[in-house]
C-alpha positions as CSV (number, residue, x, y, z in Angstrom):
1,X,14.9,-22.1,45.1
2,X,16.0,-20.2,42.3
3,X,15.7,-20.2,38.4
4,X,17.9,-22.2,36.5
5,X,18.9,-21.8,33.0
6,X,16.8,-24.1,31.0
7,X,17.6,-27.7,29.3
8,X,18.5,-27.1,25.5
9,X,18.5,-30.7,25.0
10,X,14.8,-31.3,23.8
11,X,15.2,-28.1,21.4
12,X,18.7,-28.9,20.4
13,X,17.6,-32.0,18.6
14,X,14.7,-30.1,16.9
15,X,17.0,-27.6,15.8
16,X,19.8,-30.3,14.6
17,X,16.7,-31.4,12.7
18,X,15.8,-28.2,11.0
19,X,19.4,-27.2,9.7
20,X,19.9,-31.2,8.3
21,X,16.3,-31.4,6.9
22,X,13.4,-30.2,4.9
23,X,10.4,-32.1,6.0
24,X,7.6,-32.8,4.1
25,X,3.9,-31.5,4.8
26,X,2.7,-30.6,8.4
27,X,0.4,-33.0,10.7
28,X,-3.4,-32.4,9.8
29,X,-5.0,-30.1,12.3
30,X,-8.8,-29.6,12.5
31,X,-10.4,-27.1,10.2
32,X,-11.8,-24.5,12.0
33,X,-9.4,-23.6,15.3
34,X,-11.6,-23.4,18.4
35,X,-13.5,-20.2,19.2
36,X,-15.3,-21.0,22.3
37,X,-13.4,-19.9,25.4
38,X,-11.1,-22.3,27.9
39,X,-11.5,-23.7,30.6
40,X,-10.2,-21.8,33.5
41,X,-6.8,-23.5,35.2
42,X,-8.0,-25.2,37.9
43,X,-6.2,-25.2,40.5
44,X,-6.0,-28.7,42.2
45,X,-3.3,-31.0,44.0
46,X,-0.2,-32.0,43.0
47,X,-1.1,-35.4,41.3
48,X,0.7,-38.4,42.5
49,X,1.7,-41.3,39.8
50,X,1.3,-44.8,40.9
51,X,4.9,-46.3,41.9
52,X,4.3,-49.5,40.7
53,X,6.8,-50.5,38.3
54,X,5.2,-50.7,34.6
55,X,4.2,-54.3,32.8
56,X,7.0,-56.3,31.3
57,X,8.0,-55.2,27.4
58,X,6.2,-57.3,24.4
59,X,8.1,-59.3,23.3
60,X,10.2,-57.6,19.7
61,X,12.4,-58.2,16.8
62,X,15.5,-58.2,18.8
63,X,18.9,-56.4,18.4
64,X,21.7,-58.4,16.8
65,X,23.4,-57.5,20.1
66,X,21.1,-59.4,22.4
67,X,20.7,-62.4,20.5
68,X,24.6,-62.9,20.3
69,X,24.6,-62.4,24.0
70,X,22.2,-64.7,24.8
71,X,23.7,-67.3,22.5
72,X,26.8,-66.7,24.1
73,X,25.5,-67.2,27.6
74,X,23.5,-70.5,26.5
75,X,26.9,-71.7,24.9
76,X,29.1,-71.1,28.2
77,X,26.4,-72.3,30.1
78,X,26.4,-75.8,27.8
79,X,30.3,-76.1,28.6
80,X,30.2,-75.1,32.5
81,X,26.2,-75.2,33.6
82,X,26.7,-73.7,37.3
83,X,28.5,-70.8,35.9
84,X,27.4,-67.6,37.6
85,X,28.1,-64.8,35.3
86,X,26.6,-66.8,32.5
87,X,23.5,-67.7,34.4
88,X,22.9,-63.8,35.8
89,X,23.7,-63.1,31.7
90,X,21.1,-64.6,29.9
91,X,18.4,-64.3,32.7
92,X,18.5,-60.2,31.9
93,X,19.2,-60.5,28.4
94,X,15.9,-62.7,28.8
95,X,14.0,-59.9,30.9
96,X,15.5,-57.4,28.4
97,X,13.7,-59.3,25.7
98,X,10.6,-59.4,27.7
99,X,10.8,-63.4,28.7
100,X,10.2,-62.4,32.0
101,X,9.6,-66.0,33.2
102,X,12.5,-67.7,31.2
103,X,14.7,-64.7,33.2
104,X,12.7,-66.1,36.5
105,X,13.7,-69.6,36.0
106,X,17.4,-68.4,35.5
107,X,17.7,-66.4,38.1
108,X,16.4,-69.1,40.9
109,X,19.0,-71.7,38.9
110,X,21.8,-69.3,39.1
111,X,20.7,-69.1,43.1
112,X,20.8,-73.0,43.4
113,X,24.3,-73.1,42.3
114,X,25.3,-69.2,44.3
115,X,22.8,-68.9,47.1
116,X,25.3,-66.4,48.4
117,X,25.1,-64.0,45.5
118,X,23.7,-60.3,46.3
119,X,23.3,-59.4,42.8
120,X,21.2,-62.4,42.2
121,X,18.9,-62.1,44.8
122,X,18.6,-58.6,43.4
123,X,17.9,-59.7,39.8
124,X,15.2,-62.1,40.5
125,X,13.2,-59.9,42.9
126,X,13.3,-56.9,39.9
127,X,11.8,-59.9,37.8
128,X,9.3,-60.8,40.0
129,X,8.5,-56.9,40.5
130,X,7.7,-56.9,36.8
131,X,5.2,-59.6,37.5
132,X,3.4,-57.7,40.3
133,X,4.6,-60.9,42.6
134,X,5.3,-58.1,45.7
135,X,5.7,-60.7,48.2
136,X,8.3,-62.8,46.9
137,X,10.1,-59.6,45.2
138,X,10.5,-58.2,49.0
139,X,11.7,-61.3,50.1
140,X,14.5,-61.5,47.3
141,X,15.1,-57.7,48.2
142,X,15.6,-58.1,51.9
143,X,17.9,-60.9,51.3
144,X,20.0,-58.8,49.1
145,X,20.7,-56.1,50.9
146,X,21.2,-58.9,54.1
147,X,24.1,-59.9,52.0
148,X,25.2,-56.7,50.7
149,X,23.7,-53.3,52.0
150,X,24.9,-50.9,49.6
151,X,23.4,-52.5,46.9
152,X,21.7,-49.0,45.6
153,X,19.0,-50.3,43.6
154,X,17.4,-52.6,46.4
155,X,16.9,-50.1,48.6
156,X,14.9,-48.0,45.7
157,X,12.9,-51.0,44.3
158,X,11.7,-51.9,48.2
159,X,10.8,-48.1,48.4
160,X,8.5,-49.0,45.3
161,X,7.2,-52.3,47.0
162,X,6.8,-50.4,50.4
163,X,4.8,-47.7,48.7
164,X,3.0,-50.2,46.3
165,X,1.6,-52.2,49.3
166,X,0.0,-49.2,51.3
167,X,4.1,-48.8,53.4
168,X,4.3,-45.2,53.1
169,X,7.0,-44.9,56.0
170,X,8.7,-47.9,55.1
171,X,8.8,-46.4,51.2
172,X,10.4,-43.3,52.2
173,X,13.0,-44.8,54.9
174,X,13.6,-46.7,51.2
175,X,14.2,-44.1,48.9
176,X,15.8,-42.3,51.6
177,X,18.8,-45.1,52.2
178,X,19.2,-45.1,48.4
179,X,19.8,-40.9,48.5
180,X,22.3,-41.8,51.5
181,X,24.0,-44.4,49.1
182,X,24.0,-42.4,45.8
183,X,22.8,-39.2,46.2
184,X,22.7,-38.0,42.7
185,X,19.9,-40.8,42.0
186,X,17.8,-38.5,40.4
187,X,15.1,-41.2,39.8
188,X,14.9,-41.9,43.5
189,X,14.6,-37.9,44.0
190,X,11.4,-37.8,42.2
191,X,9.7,-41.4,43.4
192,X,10.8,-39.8,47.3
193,X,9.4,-36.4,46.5
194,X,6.1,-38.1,45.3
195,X,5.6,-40.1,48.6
196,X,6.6,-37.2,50.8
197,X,3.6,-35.6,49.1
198,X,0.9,-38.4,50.4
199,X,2.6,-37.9,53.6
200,X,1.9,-34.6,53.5
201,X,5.5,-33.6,53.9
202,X,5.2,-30.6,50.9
203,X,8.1,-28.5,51.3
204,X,10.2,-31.7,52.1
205,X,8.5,-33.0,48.4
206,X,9.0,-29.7,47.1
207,X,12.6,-30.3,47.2
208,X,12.9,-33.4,46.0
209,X,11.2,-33.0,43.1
210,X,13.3,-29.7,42.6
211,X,16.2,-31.9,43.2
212,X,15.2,-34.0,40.2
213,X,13.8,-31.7,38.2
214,X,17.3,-29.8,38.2
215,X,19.0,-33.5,37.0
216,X,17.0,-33.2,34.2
217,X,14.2,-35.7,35.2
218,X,11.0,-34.4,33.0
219,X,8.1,-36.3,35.2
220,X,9.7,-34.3,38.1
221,X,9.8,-31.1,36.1
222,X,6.3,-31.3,35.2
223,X,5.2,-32.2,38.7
224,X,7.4,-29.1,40.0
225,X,5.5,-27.0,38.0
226,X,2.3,-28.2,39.3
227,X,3.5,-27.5,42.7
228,X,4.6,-23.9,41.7
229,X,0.8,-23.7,40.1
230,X,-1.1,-24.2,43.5
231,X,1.9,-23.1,45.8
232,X,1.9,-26.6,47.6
233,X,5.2,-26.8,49.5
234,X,7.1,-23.7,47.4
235,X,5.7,-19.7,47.0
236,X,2.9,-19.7,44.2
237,X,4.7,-18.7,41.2
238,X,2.7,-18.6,37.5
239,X,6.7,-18.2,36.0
240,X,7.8,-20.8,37.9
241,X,5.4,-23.1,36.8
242,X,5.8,-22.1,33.2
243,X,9.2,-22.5,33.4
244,X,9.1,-26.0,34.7
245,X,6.6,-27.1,32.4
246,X,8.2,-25.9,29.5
247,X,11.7,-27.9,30.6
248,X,9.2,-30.8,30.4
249,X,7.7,-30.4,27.7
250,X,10.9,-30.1,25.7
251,X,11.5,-33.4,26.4
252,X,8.3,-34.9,25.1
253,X,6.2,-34.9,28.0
254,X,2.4,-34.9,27.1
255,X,1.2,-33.5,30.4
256,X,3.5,-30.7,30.2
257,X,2.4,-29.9,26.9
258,X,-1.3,-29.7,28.1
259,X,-0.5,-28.1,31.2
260,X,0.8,-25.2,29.0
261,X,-2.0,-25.7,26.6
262,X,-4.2,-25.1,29.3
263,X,-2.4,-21.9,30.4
264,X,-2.3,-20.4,26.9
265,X,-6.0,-20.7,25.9
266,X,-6.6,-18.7,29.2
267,X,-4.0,-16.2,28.1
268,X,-5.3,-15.3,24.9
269,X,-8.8,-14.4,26.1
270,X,-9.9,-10.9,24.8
271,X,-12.7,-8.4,25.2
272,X,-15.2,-9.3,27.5
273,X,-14.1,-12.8,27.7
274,X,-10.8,-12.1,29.4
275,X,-11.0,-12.4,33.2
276,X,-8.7,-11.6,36.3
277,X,-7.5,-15.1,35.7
278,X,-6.6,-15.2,32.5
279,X,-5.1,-11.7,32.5
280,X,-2.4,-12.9,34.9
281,X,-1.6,-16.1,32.6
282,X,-0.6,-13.5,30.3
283,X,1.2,-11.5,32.1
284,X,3.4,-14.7,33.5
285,X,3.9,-15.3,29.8
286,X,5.6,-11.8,29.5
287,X,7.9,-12.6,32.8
288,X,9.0,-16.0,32.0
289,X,10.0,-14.6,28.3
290,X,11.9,-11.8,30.3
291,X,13.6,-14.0,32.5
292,X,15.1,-15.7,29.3
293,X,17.5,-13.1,29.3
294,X,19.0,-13.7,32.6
295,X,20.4,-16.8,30.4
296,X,22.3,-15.0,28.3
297,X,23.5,-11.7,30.8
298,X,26.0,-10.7,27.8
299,X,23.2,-9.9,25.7
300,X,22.3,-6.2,25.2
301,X,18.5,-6.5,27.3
302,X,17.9,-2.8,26.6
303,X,16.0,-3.4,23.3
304,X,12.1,-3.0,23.4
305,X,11.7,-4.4,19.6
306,X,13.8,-7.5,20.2
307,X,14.1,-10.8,22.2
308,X,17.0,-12.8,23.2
309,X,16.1,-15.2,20.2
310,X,15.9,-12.0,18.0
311,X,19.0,-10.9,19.3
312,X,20.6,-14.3,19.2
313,X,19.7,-14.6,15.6
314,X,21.0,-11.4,14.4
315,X,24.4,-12.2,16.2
316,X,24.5,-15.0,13.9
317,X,23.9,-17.3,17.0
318,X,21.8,-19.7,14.9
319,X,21.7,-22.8,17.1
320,X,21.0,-20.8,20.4
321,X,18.8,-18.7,18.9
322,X,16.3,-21.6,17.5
323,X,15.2,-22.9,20.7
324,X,14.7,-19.7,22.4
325,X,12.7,-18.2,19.8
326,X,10.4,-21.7,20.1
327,X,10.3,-20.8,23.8
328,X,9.7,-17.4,23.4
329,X,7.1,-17.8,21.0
330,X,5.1,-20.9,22.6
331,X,4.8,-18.0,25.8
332,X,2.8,-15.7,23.2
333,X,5.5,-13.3,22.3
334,X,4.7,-11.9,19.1
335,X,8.0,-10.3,17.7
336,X,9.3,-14.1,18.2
337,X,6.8,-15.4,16.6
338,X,7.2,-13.3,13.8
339,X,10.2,-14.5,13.4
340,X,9.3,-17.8,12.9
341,X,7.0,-16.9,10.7
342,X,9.5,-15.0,8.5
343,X,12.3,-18.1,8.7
344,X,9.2,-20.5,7.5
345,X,9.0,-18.3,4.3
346,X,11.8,-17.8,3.5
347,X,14.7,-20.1,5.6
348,X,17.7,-18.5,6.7
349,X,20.8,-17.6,4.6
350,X,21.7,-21.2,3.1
351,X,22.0,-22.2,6.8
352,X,17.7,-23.4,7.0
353,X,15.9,-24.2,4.6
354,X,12.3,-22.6,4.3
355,X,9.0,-24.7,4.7
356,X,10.3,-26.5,8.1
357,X,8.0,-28.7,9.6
358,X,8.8,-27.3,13.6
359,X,7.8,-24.0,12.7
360,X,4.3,-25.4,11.0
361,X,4.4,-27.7,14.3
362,X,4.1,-24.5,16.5
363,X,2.3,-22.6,14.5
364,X,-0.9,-25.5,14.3
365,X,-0.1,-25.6,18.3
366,X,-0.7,-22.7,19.1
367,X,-3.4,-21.9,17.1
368,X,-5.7,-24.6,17.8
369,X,-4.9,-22.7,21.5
370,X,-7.1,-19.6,20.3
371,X,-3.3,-17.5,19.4
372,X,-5.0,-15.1,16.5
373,X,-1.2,-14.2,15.0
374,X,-0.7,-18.1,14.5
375,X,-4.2,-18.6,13.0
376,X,-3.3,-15.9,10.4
377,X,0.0,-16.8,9.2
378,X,-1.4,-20.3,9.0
379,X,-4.2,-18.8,6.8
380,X,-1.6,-16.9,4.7
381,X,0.8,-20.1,4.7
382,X,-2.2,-22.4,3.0
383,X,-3.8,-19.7,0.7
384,X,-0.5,-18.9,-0.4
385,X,0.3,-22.7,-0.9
386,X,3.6,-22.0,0.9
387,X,5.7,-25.1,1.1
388,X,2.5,-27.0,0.6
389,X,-0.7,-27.5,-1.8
390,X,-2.5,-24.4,-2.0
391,X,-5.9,-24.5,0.2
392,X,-8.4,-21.6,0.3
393,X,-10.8,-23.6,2.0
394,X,-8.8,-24.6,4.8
395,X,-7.1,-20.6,5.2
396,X,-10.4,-19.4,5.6
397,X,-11.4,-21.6,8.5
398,X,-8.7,-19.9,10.0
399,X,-9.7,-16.6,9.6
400,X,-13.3,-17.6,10.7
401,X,-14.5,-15.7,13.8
402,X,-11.2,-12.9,13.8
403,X,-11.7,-9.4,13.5
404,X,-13.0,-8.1,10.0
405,X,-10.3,-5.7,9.4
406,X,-8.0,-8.6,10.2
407,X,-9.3,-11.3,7.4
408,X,-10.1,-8.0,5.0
409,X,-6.3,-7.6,5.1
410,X,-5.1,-11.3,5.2
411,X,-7.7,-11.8,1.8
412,X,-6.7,-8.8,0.0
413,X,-2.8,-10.1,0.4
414,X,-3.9,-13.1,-1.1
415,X,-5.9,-11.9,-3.9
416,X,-2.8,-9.7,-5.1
417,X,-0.1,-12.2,-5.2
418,X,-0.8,-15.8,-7.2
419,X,0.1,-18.7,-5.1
420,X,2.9,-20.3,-5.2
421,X,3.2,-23.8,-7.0
């Protein structure tokens, strides 16, 4: 396994965001940032997800699309009632909508007139899936792959029934004969990877979750991580786990986003607070920030004072540069995190406006994570009143508990410059 150069797409929209928009005030964090030490990363097993497919949808207002599709169906079906294509129509427009029975009851009428049809079979047993009806999904299943075995998505939804009911053999044998069929089926990658886990197959789950997590699949990016965390099935790696978690969590996922909170809060431990432990999170903050340059290999690396999002930014590389200064920065790197800090002030050259909401975003992250440069821009930003109400109250209870020479500084700033309306 290797390192792979890392999904913009999460970052790419928040960039998009910051160049087209000037948001208004930041989320409300707490007060006072947290003082008291972390939590030491434990280091546990890989957690498996349950497999069983999630509850139907609530019902909602539906798209004007799906309510002229289903009144198309219902009108074909009025002229020609044992029409197929119809029937199968309005049964998953039905599902879509969340009717899961009304989808049910077209399904089995659609098999009345077309006992013969795969896709049917197929349709109804997802349906009864969604109803936790295992039995009588598995029999639908098996009957469509009876009448047509390469029917991809049969194969995958037994391997969820199989693993559902206790089947862990039968599950992977499943997933497995969906891989054979489509073998980019990243989905099936990850739900294969978990149940070669409870077998205790971990190098075999190792690569399946790699397998997905290189697709771009963020469940299995986040799990990968966990795996590089406790070494189960791959060679420990810190990096490696901060890498894949932060490919997650630029994609939204919450338990990314904790898993890396976890990490940082050990990280920034000073004094006689700071242990073996959290000495080496730092230090596999540093790495995974230098192996962001072996992204961009026609980049000049041989510049101590600069980053590849410092570098990328003075290039004029604006749209790379944002999300790797957001990735260099949520690893604790300071000079990027200046930099953030300077483009909130002040924006960029007509091209970003100043005041943006992702930097405030990061900043309030990271600092409710125990990061001391975040707390004292923050405290600068509201004492200031920059690109918000001014709020002395609130910058001080972000100075509380920092060094004296620190807050003497930070106050002093304040005191000799009016803030800002």
């Amino acid at each position: 396994m290797y390192l792979q150069r890392a999904t913009m797409g999460g970052w790419l929209w928040i960039v998009t965001a910051a160049l087209l928009f000037h948001p208004a005030s930041a989320t409300a964090q707490e007060d006072q940032p947290p003082s008291a030490a972390p939590e030491a990363v434990r280091e546990e097993p890989l957690p498996i997800e349950p497999l069983a497919p999630p509850p139907p949808p609530q019902p909602a207002p539906a798209p004007l699309s799906l309510l002229e599709t289903l009144t198309q169906a219902r009108q074909a079906l009025h002229i020609e009632p044992d029409a197929q294509e119809p029937r199968l129509t309005l049964g998953r427009t039905l599902f879509q909508l969340g009717d899961t029975d009304g989808a049910i009851d077209e399904y089995r009428t659609a098999l009345r007139f077309h006992p013969t049809v795969a896709q049917a079979h197929l349709d109804l047993g997802t349906a009864l899936m969604a109803k936790q009806d295992w039995r009588s999904a598995m029999t639908e299943l098996q009957e469509a792959i009876r009448l047509d075995p390469t029917l991809v998505q049969a194969h995958y939804s037994m391997g969820t029934i199989h693993y559902t009911r206790g089947n862990v053999q039968s599950a992977i044998k499943a997933y497995q004969e969906a891989l054979r069929l489509k073998p980019d089926f990243a989905e099936a990658h990850y739900r294969l990877g978990l149940v070669l886990k409870v077998a205790g197959r971990e190098k075999d789950a190792a690569q399946e979750l790699e397998t997905a997590a290189l697709a771009g699949l963020a469940k299995a990016q986040y799990f990968l991580g966990n795996a590089y965390r406790s070494g189960q099935g791959v060679e420990k790696s810190q990096v490696m786990a901060i890498t894949w978690w932060a490919r997650a969590f630029e994609q939204g996922l919450p338990e990314a986003a904790q898993a890396l909170t976890q990490l940082r809060r050990l990280a920034v431990l000073k004094g006689n607070l700071q242990t073996k432990q959290s000495k080496a999170a730092a230090e596999a903050f540093k790495n995974y920030c230098d192996q962001l340059w072996l992204d961009f290999p026609d980049l000049d690396q041989n510049q101590p004072t600069e980053t590849v999002g410092t570098t990328l930014l003075k290039q004029g590389r604006t749209a790379e540069a944002l999300p790797v200064l957001l990735r260099e920065a949520y690893a604790l790197n300071d000079i990027s995190h200046a930099a953030l800090v300077q483009l909130y002030e002040q924006g960029l050259d007509g091209q970003l406006p100043p005041h943006g909401q992702w930097v405030m975003s990061y900043l309030e992250s990271t600092a409710a994570d125990g990061s001391i440069p975040s707390r004292m821009a923050l405290a600068r930003i509201y004492a200031k009143g920059l690109g918000l109400a001014p709020d002395l109250a609130k910058a001080k209870s972000y100075l509380k508990g920092l060094p004296r020479d620190d807050v003497k500084r930070i106050l002093d700033e304040v005191a000799s410059e009016p803030p800002k309306p």
